[in-house]
N, C-alpha and C positions, 0 to 999 in steps of 0.2 A: 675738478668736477665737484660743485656744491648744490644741494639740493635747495630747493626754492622753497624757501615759507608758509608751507600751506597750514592754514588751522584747519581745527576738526569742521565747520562752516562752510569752508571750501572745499574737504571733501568730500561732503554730505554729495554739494550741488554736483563735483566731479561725476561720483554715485548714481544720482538723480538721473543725468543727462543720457549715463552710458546707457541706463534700465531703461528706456522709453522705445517703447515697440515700435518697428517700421522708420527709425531713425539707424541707417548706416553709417559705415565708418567715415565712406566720402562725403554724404552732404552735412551729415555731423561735423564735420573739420570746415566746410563750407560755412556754414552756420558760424561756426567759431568765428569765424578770421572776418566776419562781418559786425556779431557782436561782442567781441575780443573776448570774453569769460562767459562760463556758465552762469555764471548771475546775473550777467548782461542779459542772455538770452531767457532766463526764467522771470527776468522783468520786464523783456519787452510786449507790446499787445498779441493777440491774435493778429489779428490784421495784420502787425506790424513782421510775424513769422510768416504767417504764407505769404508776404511779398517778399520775403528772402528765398522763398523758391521752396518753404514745405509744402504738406499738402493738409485737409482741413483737418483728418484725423488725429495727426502729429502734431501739428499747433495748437487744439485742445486738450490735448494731453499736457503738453507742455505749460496753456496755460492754469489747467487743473492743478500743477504740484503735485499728480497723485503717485507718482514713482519714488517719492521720498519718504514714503513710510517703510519701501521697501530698501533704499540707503541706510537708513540706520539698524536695518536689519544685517546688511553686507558689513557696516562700518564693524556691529559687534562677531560677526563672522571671522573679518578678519585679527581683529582683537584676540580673539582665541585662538588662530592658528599662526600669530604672528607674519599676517602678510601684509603686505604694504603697497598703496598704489600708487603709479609713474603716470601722471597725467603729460599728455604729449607736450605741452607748455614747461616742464619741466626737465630741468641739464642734464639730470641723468637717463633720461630718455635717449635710447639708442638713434645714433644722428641718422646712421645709413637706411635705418625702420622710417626713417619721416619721409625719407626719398622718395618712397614707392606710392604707388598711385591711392592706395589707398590705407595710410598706414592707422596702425587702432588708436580712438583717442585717448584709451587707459590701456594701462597691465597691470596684472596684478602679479606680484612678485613676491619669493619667500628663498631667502641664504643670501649671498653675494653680491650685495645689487651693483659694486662696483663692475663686476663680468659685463653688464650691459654696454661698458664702454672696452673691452676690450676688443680683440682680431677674431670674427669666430667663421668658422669652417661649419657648413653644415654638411653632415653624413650621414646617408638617409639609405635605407632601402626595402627589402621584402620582412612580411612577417615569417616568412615560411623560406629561411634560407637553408642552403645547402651548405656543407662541413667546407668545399671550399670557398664558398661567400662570409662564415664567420670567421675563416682562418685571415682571410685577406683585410678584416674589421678586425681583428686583434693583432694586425701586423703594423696597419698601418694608422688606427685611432691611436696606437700611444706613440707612435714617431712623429704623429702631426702636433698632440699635446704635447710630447718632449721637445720642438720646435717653437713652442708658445703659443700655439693656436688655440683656441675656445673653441673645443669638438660641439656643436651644438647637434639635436636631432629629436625626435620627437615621444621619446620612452615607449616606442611600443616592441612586440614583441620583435623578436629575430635583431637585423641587423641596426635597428635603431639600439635596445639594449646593450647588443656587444661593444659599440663605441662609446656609449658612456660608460659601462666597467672597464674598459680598455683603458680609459682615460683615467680612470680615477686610479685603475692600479700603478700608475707609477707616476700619481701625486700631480697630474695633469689638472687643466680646470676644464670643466662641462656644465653646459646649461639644458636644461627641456622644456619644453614649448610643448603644454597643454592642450586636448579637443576637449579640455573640461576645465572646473574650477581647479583652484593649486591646493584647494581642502583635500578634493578626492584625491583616490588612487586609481588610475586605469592602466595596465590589467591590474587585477588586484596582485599578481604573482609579482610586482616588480615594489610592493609596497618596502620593503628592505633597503633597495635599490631608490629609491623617490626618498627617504630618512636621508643616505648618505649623499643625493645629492644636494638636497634643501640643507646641508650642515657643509659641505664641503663644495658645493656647487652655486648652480640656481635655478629653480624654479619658473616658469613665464607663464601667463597665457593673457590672454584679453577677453575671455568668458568667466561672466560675477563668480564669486563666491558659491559655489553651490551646484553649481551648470553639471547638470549630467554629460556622458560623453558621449552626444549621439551622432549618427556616422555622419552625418553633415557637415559637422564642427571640421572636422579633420583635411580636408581639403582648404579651410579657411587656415586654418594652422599651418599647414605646409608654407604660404605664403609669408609668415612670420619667421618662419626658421630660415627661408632665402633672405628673407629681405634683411635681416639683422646680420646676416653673413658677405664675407668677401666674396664666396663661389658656394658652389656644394659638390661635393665628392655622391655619386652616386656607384654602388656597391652592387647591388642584386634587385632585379626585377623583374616582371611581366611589362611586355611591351604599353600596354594601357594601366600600370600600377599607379601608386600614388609614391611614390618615388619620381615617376615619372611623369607625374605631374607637376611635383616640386622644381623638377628640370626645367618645365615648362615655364613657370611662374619665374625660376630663377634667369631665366634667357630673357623673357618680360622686363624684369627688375633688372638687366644689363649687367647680373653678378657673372663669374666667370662659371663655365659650367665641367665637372670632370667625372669620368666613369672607369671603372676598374673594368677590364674585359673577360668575359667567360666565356667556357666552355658554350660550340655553337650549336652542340645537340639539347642545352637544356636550356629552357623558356624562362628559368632566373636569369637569365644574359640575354637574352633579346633586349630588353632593355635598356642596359648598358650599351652594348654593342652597337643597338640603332644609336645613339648618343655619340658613339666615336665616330659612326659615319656619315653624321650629320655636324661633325666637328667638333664634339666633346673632347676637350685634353686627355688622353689615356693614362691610364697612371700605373705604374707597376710598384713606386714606393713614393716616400713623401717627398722626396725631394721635385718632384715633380709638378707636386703643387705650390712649393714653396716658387722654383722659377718662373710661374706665369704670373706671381702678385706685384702689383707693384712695387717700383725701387722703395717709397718711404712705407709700404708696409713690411718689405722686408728689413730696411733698418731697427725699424720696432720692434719687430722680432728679434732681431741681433742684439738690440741692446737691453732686452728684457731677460734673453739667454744669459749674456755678459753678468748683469747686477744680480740673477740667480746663480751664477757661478762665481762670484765676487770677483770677477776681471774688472778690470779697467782699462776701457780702450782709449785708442791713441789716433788723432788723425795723421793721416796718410797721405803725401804727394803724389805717391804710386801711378802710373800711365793706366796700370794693368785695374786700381781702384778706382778711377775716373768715375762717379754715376753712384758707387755702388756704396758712397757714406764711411765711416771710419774701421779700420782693418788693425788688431793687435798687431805687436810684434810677430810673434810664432804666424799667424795669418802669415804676414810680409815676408815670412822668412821659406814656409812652404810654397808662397806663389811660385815665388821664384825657380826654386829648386823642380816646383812640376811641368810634365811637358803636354802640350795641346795633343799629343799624337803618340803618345809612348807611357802607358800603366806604369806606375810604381808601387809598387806594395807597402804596407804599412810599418811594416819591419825592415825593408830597406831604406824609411825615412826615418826612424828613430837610431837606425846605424851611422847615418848621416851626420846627424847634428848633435854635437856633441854639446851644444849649448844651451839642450830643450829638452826637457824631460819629457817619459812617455805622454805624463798626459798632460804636458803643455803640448804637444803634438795632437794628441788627440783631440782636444778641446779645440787647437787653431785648425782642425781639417773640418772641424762640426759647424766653426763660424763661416768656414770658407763655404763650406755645401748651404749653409739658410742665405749666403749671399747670391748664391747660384752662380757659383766661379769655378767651383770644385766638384766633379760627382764621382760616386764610388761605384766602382765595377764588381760583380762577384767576387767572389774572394779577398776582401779588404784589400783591390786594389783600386786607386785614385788615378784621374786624369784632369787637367787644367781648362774648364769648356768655353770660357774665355779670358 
């Protein structure tokens, strides 16, 4: 993944185009793919843009130039707060973000910008959760990052927060996705939290430099956290929340959709709950979301597990590995030994085999469960699920 050659000329006009009032993201991209760059488009007539399908006030703006005093006003914004812009023409532009109906034709971005090509999971839900809605966000945002997933979610109060500190506390990667510019801070209370993840994480959004974060923004935003995600895990909500809107969007967007289930006296699970019985994946821990992803996102995972844990995997002729990509030794060696129908415990497998240390054991039952071959029952015990 290399970035495309943009001078500071090109990203003026980038700048220019996004700033122009009454131009959306869709006929914006429309526009594009007719006059392939923005300086195509800020060269062409009037006439020649409203017969591309603008309307008159947009094609005199356009052909005015007058948005460009306020680009280089963003270009030096970003300058100081070291952020940078991904024009959608550009490789490091999230591929599964171009999918959707109508994806942004910038972001602006600050820490990691490699995360935008990585596996991200969105985890979304109430600002106002319950002890058991953030237990179930600090149980299961660091076993989805310790699987390699990108927790992505949108920094706001309750369970958006909890899965990004989740993630970060055991060295996971997280991204957030802005109802404002990536300068500010919204709420201010998470300004600590926004530091470590623009250093350790990364930053998004698709609103200039400077954009306050008014409640409107924020439903446009939900759309970017599914769309740049595999699924999204939703956690706690009101039946009409913006979680549940995200759900919405994310069903749109043909991402896979999952809900943690609650308690059915309180109105933070309605929304979930409606979600499970309208066919959302139910999720009790991560491995659950690992087995509905596709086979080659789950090898990505395995082999990004693997080179973070210095393994080196081996291919496998195995019947039992058919589909599911390459399986270490210790993998092949506890396939076997488990039974489709009969628990073994973790301590009766390392009595076993005399040829594998604990935690080569351990390590092969972690590769086996992100394969979805293997899941764990209460009490550290395992069963073979196919």
């Amino acid at each position: 993944m290399t970035a495309t050659v943009f001078t500071k000329e090109d990203e003026l006009h980038w700048l220019a185009l996004r700033l122009i009032p009454g131009l959306g993201c869709r006929k914006a991209s429309q526009v594009l793919s007719q006059f392939r760059t923005p300086q195509g488009i800020f060269r062409a007539s009037r006439s020649d843009l409203e017969s591309s399908g603008l309307s008159g006030s947009v094609a005199q703006t356009i052909a005015s130039g007058c948005t460009f005093e306020d680009a280089v006003d963003q270009q030096q914004k970003m300058l100081e707060t070291g952020a940078l812009l991904i024009p959608i023409s550009d490789p490091r532009y999230p591929q599964r973000l171009k999918e959707i109906f109508d994806p942004p034709i910038v972001l602006f971005v600050r820490g990691r910008v490699e995360l935008l090509h990585s596996v991200m999971l969105g985890v979304v839900g109430t600002r106002r959760p319950t002890a058991y809605g953030i237990a179930a966000t600090q149980r299961l945002s660091p076993d989805l990052a310790h699987a390699g997933l990108t927790i992505v979610s949108g920094m706001a109060r309750g369970i958006d927060t909890a899965a990004h500190r989740s993630a970060l506390e055991v060295g996971g990667d997280t991204a957030a996705v802005f109802g404002c510019g990536v300068d500010l801070i919204y709420p201010a209370e998470n300004r600590k939290l926004s530091t470590e993840i623009a250093e350790k994480g990364l930053l998004v959004s698709e609103f200039p430099m400077g954009s306050p974060a008014y409640p409107q923004n924020f439903p446009i935003r939900n759309r970017v956290i599914s769309g740049m995600s595999v699924g999204v895990l939703i956690v706690e909500g009101a039946q009409y929340s913006g979680s549940a809107i995200t759900a919405k969007m994310a069903l749109e967007q043909q991402r896979e959709v999952f809900a943690v289930p609650g308690n059915i006296t309180s109105k933070m699970s309605w929304g979930p709950n409606l979600l499970v019985k309208q066919g959302a994946k139910l999720v009790q821990e991560w491995n659950d979301v690992l087995v509905e992803l596709p086979a080659d996102i789950r090898r990505a995972l395995i082999a990004k597990a693997q080179a973070r844990c210095g393994q080196i995997s081996l291919e496998t002729n195995s019947e039992d590995a058919a589909g599911h990509g390459e399986i270490g030794p210790a993998g092949r060696s506890l396939l076997a030994q488990l039974k489709h129908d009969l628990p073994i415990h973790i301590d009766q497998l390392i009595e076993t085999f005399d040829t594998l240390t604990p935690s080569e054991i351990v390590a092969g039952l972690f590769e086996l469960e992100l394969l979805g071959m293997v899941r764990q029952l209460p009490g550290k015990n395992f069963v073979k699920v196919w």
